[in-house]
C-alpha positions in Angstrom: 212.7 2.8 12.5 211.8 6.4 13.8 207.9 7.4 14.3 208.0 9.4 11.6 207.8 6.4 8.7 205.4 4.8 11.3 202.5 5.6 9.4 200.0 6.6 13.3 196.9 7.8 13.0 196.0 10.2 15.6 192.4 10.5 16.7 191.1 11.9 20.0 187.6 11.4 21.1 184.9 12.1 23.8 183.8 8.5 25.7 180.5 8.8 24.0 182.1 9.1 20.6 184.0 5.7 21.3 183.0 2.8 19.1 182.6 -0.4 21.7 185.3 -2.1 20.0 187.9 1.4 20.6 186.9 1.0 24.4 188.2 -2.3 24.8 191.2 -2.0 23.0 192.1 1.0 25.0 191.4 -1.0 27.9 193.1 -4.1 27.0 196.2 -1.5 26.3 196.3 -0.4 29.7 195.7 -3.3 31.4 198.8 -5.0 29.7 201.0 -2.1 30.5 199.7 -0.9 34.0 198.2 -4.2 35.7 200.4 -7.0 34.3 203.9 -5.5 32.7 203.9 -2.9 36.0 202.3 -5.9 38.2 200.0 -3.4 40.0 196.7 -3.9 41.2 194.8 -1.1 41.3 191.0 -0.1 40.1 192.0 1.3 36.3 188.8 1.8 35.6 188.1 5.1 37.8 184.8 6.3 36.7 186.7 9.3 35.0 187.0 8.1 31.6 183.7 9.4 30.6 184.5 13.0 31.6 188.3 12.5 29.2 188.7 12.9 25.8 190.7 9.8 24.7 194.0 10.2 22.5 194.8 7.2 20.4 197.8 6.6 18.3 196.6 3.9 15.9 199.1 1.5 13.9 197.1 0.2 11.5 194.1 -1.3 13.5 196.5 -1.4 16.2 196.4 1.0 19.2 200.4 1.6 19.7 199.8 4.6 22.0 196.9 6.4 24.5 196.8 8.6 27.1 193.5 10.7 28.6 193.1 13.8 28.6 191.2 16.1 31.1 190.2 19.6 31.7 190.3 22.1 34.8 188.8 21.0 37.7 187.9 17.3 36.7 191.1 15.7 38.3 193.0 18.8 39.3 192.5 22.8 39.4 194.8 22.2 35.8 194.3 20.6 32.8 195.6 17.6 33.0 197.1 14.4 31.1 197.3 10.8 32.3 197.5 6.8 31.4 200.4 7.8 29.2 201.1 4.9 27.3 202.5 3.1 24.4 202.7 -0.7 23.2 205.5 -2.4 24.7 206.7 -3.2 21.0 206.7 0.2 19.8 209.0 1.4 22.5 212.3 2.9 21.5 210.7 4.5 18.2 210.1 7.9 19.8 205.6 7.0 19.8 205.7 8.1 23.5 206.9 11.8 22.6 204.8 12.1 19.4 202.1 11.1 22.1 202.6 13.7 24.6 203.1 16.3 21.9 199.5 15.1 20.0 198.3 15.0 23.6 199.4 18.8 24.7 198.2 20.1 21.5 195.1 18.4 21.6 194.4 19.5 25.1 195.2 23.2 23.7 192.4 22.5 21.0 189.9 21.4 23.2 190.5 23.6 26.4 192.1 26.4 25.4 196.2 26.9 26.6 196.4 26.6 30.3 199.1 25.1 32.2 198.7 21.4 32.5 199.4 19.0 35.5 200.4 15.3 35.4 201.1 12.9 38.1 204.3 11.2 36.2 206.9 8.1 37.6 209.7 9.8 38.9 211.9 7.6 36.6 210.3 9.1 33.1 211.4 13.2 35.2 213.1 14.1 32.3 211.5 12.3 29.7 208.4 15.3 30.7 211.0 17.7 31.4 212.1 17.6 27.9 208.3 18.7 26.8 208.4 21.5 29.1 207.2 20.4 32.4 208.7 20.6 35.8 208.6 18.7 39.6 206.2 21.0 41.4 206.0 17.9 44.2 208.0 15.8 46.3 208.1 12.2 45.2 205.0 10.1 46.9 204.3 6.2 46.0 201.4 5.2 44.1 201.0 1.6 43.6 204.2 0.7 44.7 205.7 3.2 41.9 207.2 6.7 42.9 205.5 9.3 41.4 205.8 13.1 41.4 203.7 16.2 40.1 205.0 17.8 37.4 203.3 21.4 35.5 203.8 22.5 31.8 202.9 26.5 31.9 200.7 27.7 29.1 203.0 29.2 26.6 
């Protein structure tokens, strides 16, 4: 099944805008991926989600897909996008490229087009490459998973 007869809502929000119910699930999403599927241990929640906007790929009542998004100079001197994810039982569908293009054009809409800046795992290089963003860093480890910077120029 490709994403496009998914039937996904898209919806991106301010933290104040999210309902109590839409915080958990986002964080009950990225603890199951980043804490228990990845098996790191690491402080998820960073005291920056109330600066993102939060992108959700609903499925029903289902969130299937999220990442955060972030102006210039809240993580780095670039926009920037991060907790890419999507629900381990939607992989192979083509959700996490619909995400990243909902979440670049979302981050155009709300800050303007700038270059934006992501910290990615080396293994997903050309996954990103293939929206338009390149290494601009060596790899370095980040919870025991090798990471490098990548930019997407402003169009």
């Amino acid at each position: 099944m490709e994403n496009n007869k998914l039937n996904i809502t898209w919806t991106t929000k301010p933290f104040k805008e999210l309902s109590v119910e839409e915080l958990y699930t986002i964080l009950q999403l990225r603890t199951a991926i980043f804490v228990v599927e990845q098996n790191c241990v690491f402080q998820d929640m960073d005291g920056k989600d109330q600066q993102a906007y939060h992108c959700m790929g609903w499925l029903n009542e289902e969130l299937v897909a999220y990442a955060r998004l972030f102006d210039k100079n809240t993580i780095y001197e670039q926009a920037s996008i991060g907790r890419v994810i999507v629900a381990q039982p939607m992989r192979k569908f083509g959700i996490g490229k619909k995400l990243m293009q909902v979440a670049i054009e979302e981050s155009e809409r709300l800050f303007g087009k700038q270059t934006l800046k992501i910290g990615a795992q080396f293994y997903l290089r050309r996954f990103y490459e293939s929206l338009g963003f390149r290494q601009v860093s060596d790899i370095y480890v980040e919870d025991n998973i090798p990471h490098i910077y990548m930019e997407r120029p402003s169009e």
